[in-house]
PALO-648692 format. One record per residue: z negated, x negated, y negated of N, C-alpha, C in turn. Coordinates in steps of 0.1 Angstrom, whole numbers, plus 5000, padded with zeros to 4 digits. Atoms other than C-alpha are relative to their C-alpha. Example, Ala and Ser with C-alpha at 12.3 -4.5 7.8 and 13.67 -1.06 7.14 Angstrom:
REM PALO-648692
500049915012492248775045500049914988
500050095011492948635011499250084989
This chain:
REM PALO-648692
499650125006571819735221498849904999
501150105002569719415219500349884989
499950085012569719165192500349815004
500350184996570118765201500249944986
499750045009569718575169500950084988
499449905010571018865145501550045004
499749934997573518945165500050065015
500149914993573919245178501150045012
499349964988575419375216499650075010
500149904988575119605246499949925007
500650064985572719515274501149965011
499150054994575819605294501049824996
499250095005578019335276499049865000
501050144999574719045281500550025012
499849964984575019175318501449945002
498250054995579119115318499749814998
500050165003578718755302499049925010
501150044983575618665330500950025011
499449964986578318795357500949904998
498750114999581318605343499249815001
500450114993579018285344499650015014
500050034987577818305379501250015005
498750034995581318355388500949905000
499350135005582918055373498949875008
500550144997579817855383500050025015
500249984990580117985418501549925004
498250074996584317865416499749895000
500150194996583217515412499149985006
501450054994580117475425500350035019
499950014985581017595466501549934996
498850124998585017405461499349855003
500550105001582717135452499149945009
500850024987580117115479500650005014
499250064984582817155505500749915002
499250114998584716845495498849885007
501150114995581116675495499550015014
500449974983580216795531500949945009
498650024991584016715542500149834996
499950175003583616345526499149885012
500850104994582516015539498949944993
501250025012579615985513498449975012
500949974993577116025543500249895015
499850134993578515695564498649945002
501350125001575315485553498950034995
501849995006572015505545499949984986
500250005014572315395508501050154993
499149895008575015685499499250125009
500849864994572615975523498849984993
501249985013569715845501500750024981
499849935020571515945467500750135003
499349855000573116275481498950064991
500949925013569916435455500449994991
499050035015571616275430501250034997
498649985002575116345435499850194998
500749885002573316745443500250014984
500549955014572216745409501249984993
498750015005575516605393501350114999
498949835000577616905409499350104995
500449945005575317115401500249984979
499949975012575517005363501649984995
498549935006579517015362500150085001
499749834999579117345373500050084991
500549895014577017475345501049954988
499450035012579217265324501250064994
498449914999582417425335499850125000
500449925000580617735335500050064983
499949985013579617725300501049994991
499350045007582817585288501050125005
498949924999584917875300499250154996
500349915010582418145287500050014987
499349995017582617995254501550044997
498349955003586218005255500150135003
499749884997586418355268499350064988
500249925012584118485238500649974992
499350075012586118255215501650144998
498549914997589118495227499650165003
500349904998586918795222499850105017
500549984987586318845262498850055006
501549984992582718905262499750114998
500449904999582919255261500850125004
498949914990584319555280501050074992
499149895002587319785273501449924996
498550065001590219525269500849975015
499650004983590719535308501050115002
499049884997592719905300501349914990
498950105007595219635277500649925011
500250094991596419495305500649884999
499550155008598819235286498949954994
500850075010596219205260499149905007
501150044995593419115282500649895011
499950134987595818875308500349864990
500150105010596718705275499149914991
501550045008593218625260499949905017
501150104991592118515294500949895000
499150094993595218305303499549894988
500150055008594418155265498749935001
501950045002590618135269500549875014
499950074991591517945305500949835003
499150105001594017715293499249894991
500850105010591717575262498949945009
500950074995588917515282500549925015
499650064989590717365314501049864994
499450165005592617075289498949984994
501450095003588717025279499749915009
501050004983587417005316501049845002
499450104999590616805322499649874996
500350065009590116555300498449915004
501750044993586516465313500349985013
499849974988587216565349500449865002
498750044996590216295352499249834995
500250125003588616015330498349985006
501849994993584816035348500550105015
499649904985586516135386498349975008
500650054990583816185411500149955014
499650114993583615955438500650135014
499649934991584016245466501450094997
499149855005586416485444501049984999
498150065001590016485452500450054989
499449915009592516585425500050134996
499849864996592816925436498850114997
501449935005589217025428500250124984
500349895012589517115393501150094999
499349905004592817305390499850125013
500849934989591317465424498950124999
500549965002588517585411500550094988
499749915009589817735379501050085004
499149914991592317925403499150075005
500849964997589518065418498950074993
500349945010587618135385500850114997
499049915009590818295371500350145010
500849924990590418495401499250124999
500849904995587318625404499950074989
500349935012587318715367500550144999
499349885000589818965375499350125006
500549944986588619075407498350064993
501649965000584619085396500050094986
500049905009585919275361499950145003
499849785003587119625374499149995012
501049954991584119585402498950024988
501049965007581719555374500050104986
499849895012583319815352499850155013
500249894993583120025379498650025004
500849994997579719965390498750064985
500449995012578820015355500250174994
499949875000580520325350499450125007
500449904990578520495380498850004997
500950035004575520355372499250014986
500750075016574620315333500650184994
499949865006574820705323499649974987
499950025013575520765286498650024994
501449985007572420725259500050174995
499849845004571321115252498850014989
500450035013571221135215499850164992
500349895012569321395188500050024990
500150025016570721425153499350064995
500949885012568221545127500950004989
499250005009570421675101500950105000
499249924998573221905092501449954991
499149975010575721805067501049865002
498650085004578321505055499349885011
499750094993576321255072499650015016
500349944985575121425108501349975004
498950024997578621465109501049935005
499550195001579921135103499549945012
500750074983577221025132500650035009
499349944985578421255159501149945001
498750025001581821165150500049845008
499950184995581120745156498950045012
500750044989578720835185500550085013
498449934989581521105202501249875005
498850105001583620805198499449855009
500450154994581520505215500249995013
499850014992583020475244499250035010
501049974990580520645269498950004999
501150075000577720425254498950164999
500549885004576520795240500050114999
499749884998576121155241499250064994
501149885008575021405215500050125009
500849894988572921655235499450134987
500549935008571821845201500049984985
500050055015571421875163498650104998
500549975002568321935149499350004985
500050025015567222065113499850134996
499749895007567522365089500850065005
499049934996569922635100501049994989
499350005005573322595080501350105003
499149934999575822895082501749904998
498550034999578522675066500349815007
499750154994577922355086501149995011
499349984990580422255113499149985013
500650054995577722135133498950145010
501149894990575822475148500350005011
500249994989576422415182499349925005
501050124997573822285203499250004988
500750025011571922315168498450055005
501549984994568122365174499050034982
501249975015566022565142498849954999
501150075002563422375127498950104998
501049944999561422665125499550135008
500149914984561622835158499449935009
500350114989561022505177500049884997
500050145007559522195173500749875009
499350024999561621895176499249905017
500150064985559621735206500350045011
499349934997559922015225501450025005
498450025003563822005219500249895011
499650184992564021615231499450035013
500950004989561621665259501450095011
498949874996564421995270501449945007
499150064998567121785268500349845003
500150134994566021485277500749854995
499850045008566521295248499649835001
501050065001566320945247499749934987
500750015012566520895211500850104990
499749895011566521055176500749914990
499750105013568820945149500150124991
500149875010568021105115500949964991
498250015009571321175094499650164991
499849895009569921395068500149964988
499250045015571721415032499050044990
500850025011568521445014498749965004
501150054994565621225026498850054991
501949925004562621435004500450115004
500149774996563921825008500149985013
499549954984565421785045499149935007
500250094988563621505060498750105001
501249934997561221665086499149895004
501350144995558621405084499150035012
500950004992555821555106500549995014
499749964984558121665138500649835003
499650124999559321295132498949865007
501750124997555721115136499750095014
500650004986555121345165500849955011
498850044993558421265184499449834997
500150114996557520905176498849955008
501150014990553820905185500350095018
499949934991555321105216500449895014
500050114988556820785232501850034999
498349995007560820905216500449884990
499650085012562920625197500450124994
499349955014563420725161500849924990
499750115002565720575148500550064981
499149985010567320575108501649984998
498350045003571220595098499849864998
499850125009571020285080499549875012
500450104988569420085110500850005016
498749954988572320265133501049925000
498850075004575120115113499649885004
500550165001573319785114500449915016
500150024984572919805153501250015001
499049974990575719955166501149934995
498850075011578119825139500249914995
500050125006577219535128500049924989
499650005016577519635094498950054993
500849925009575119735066500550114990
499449945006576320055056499550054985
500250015011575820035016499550084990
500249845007576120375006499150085001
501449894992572820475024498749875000
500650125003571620115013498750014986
501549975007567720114990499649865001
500850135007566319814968498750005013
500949984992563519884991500049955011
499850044987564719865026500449814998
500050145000565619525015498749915001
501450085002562419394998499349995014
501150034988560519505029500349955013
499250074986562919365056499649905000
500350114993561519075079501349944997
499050114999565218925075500349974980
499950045014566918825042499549914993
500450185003565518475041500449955006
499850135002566918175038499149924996
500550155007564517895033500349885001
499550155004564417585023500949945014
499650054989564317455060501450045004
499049964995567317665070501149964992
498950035011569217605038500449875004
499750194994568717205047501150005013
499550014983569717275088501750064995
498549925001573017485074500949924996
499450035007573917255050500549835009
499650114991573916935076500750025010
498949944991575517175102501350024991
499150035007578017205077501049874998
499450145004578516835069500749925014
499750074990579016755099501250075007
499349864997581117065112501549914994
498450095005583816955082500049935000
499750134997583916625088500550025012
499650004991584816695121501450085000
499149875001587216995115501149874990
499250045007588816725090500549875005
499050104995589716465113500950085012
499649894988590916765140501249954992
498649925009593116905113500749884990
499650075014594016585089501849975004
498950004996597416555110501350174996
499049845005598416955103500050004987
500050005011597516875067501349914993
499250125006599616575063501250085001
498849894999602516815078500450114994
500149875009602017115056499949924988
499850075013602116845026501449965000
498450045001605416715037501150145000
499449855007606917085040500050054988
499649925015605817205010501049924990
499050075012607516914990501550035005
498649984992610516985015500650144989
499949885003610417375007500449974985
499949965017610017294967500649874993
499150135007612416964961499649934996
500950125009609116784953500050074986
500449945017609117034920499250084999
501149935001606317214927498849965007
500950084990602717104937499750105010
500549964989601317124968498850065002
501249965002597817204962500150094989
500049935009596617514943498549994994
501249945005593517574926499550074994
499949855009592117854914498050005002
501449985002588417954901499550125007
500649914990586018114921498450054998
501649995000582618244921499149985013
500550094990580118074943498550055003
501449985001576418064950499450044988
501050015012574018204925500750094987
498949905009577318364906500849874992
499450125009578417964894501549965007
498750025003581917904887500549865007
499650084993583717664911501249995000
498049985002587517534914500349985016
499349994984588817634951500949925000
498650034997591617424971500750085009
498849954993594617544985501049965003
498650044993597917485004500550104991
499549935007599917654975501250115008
499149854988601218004996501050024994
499549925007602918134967500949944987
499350005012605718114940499349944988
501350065015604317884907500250134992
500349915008605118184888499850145006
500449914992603118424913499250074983
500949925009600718504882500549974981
499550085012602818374848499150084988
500249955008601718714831498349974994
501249995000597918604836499050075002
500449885001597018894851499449965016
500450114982594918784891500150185005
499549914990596519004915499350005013
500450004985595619074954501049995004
498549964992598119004976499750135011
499949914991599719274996500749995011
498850034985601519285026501550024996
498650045002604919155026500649994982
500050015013604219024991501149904995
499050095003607318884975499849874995
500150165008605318604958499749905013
500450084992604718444989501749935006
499050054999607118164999499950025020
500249994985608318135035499149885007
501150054997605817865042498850034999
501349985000603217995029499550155008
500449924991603518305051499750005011
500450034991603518115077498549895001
501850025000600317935068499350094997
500749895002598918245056499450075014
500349934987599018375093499349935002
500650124990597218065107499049964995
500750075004595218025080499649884995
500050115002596117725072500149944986
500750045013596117725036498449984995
501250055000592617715036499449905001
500450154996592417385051499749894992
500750095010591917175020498250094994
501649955012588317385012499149985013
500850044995586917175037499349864992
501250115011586316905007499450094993
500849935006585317224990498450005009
501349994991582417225020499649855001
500450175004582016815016499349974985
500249995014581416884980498750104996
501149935001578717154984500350154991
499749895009580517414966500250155014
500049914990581017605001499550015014
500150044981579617635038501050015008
498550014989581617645067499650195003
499849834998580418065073499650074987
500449895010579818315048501050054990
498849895004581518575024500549904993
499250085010584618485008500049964991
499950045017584818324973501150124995
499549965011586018574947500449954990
499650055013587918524914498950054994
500849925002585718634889500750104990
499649885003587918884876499450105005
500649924990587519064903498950015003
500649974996584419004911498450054985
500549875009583319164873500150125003
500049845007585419474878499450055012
500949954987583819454916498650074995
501049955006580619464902498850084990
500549885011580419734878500350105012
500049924995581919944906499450035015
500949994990579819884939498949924999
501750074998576419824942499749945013
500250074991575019574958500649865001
498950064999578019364953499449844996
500550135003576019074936499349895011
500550094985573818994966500849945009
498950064989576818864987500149824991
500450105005576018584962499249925000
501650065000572518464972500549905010
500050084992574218254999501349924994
498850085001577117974995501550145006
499249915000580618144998500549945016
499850054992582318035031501550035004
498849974994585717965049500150095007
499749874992585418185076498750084996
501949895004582618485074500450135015
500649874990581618815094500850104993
499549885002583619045071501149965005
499150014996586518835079501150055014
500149974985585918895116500150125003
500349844992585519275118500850094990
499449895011587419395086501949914998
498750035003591119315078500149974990
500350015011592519185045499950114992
500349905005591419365020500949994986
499349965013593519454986499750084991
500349915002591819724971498849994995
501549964997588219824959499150075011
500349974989587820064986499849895010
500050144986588519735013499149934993
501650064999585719564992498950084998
501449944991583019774999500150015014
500249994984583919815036499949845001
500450165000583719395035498749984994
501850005004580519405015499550045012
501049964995579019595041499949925013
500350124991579719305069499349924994
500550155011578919045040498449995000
500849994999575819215038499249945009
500350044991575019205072499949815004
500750175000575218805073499149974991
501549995005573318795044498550015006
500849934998571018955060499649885014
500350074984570918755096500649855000
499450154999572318415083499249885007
501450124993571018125107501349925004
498950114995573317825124500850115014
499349934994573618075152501450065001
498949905002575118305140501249954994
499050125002577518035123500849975012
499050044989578517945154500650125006
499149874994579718295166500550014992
498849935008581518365138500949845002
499050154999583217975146500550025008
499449974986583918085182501150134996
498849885001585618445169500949964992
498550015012587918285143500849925006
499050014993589218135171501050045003
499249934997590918405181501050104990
499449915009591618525147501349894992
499350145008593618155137500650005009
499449984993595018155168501350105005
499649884996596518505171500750074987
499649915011597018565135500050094994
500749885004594718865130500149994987
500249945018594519055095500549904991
499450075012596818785078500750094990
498849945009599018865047500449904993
C-alpha cells in the first residue's frame, strides 16, 4: 500500500489509474494527430511555422480529456480492481463515468472547435477510450495476476486478535498470504497450524524460512505476550514490522478504536490542523458552496414546490434540528423536511431505520439522493460546517454516544461536514454498534484531514448521490 496525501491504496491500483490514463490520452491524442497530418494546415508557410503550437495544443486536450475521464471513473469508484467480475456493475459505472465527462469535453470541444478537427473527433475518440478501457482491463488484471505474487505475511500472536487478522488478510483478495503464526504455544487456539514456538525458534529465522516479507503483531496482551527482542531483531534484520493498529489504518482505511492509546495519538506526525490549513479548508469551502449552490439552487426550488404540493402548504418545508458541531457547540442544522411533523411529538430523538414509516414519500425519495441535505450548504456559508467531515450529531445522542465509546469526542476537534469518510465506507448507521464502526472512519479523517483528501471524498459521493448508496 502507499499513502498519497493520507490516502491510502495499492501500488497495483496507482499502476491501474497510470494505465487507464495513457489509454485515454493515447484515444485522443493519435485520432487527433491523424486528422492534423490529413489536414490542409501545412498549405503555407505561416500555418507550417505554428504546427509547434498547434503540437502543444493537442497535446494539452489530451491530458485534459485524459484527466477528465479519470476523474470521472474514480468519481464512479473505477480506480480499483475487482469490479471487472460485476460485469453489469462495472459496464454501468463506466458507461456513467463516460457519459459525465464526455457532456463536459462536449461542451468545450464544440464551443472552442479546433481549426483542423472535424466533428467526428471527439465522439471518436471516446469510442476508442471506452474501448481500450475494456480491452487494457482484463490484460492488466491478467498481467497482474501472473506477475505481482501475494505479500507473505507473519502473525505474532495467538488469540481473538491473530485471528481476526488472518481472517481480513485470508480475505484480501490475493494481495496476501499468511505463511505462519508466531508466539507462545496455545493448545486451545485455533490458530496452531503453521504455528512456530517462541521458544524453540527465533522469529528471524522463521521469516527468513518462509520468506516472509512482513510481520504483523496481533498479540492480545502487549506487556505478557509481546516478544519485544525477536521484534528489534527481525526489524534491525531488514523485515517490515508492522502494528495491528497501523494495519487497519493502511489496509482499511479505518482507525480501528478498540486497539486505539492516548498515546499513539499524542505521538503521531498527523492529527494537525493548523491555522494555515484551517484558513485553506475554510476558503475551499466558501467557495465549493457557493458553487454547489448555484449547481443545485434549481433542485431546491423544485423540492420546495413538492413538499408544499405533498403537504397542502400545511406543513413547513425546512426542518431544523440541533446539532453538535466543532469544539462540542451547539448549532441549528437545515433540512428538506423528510419526515412526518409528528415524527418525534413524544420528544424522544430517534434514528431512522429502514423503511421507517415516518418518512413521507418525498422525503424517501430525497433521502436516497441525498437531497435533503441541500439546504446545509448555508449551514457551510455560515461556518457552522465544512463541505467534508463527520456528521453532525443530536446531542442526545451524542451524550449517550459518549459515555459509551471512547474516543467519541475527538470526532469533534474538526467542523462537522455534509459528506465525510465514514459516510463513504460505512452505511447508515442506527445503532451504537454502527457508531463505533463510523467513528473509526471519522477517526481516520481526523487524522489525515487536508483539501486533498476533501476532494476525494467529493469525487466518491459522487457515486454515492448518484446511485443511492446506504440511504434510508
Amino acid at each position: 500500500m502507499v499513502r498519497l496525501f493520507g490516502y491510502h491504496t495499492s501500488k497495483v491500483d496507482v499502476h491501474l489509474v497510470a494505465w487507464t490514463f495513457v489509454v485515454c490520452f493515447l484515444s485522443f491524442s493519435l485520432p487527433a494527430f491523424a486528422e492534423l497530418a490529413g489536414s490542409d494546415l501545412g498549405s503555407s508557410d505561416a500555418a507550417t511555422a505554428a504546427y509547434p503550437n498547434i503540437l502543444l495544443i493537442v497535446l494539452l486536450i489530451a491530458l485534459l480529456f485524459s484527466g477528465l475521464l479519470a476523474t470521472a471513473m474514480f468519481a464512479f469508484g473505477l480506480d480499483s480492481r475487482g469490479l471487472e467480475s460485476e460485469g453489469d456493475v462495472f459496464f454501468v459505472r463506466l458507461s456513467l463515468a463516460f457519459l459525465t465527462a464526455g457532456v463536459i469535453l462536449a461542451i468545450g470541444f464544440y464551443s472552442f472547435p479546433l481549426p483542423f478537427a472535424s466533428s467526428a473527433l471527439l465522439p471518436t475518440s471516446l469510442a476508442f477510450a471506452f474501448a481500450g478501457i475494456l480491452l487494457s482491463r482484463g490484460v492488466f488484471k491478467r498481467i497482474v495476476r501472473t506477475r505481482a505474487g501475494a505479500r507473505r505475511v507473519i502473525v505474532v500472536g495467538s488469540g481473538r486478535k491473530a485471528l481476526e487478522i488472518s481472517k481480513l488478510l485470508n480475505g484480501s483478495s490475493g494481495r496476501y498470504r499468511v505463511v505462519g503464526f508466531y508466539g507462545q504455544s496455545d493448545p486451545n487456539s485455533a490458530l496452531e497450524e503453521n504455528r512456530c514456538d517462541a521458544e524453540n525458534r527465533s522469529l528471524v529465522d522463521f521469516a527468513v524460512d518462509a520468506s516472509a516479507d512482513e510481520i504483523i503483531v496481533a498479540v492480545n496482551d502487549g506487556r505478557g505476550e509481546m516478544p519485544v527482542d525477536a521484534l528489534l531483531e527481525a526489524k534491525l534484520s531488514g523485515i517490515r514490522v508492522t502494528d495491528l493498529l497501523t494495519f487497519y489504518e493502511r489496509e482499511c482505511s479505518m482507525i480501528k478504536c478498540e486497539y486505539l492509546r492516548p498515546s499513539w495519538i499524542v505521538f503521531s506526525s498527523d492529527f494537525q490542523l493548523g491555522v494555515g490549513k484551517r484558513l485553506a479548508k475554510r476558503a475551499f469551502d466558501l467557495v465549493m458552496a457557493l458553487i454547489l449552490l448555484f449547481l443545485t439552487a434549481p433542485i431546491m426550488i423544485l423540492l420546495t414546490a413538492a413538499s408544499l404540493i405533498e403537504s397542502r402548504g400545511r406543513d413547513p418545508v425546512l426542518y431544523f434540528q440541533r446539532r453538535v458541531g466543532y469544539g462540542g457547540r451547539i448549532f441549528r442544522l437545515y433540512k428538506f423536511r423528510s419526515m412526518l411533523v409528528s415524527a418525534e411529538r413524544d420528544g424522544m430523538a430517534r434514528w431512522a431505520s429502514t423503511n421507517d414509516c415516518r418518512i413521507t414519500a418525498l422525503g424517501r425519495f430525497m433521502r436516497r439522493y441525498r437531497l435533503d441535505e441541500l439546504p446545509q450548504l448555508f449551514n457551510i456559508l455560515m461556518g457552522d460546517m465544512s463541505l467534508v467531515g463527520p456528521r453532525p450529531e443530536r446531542p442526545e445522542f451524542v451524550s449517550r454516544l459518549s459515555e459509551s465509546i471512547p474516543f467519541y469526542i475527538e470526532r469533534h476537534c474538526v467542523k462537522p461536514g455534509l459528506a465525510g469518510w465514514a459516510q463513504l465506507m460505512y452505511p447508515y448507521g442506527s445503532s451504537i454498534e454502527d457508531a463505533k464502526r463510523k467513528l473509526e472512519y471519522d477517526i481516520y479523517y481526523v487524522k489525515h484531514a487536508s483539501i486533498v483528501m476533501d476532494l476525494i471524498v467529493l469525487l466518491r459521493t459522487v457515486e454515492v448521490v448518484l446511485l443511492g448508496k446506504g440511504a434510508r
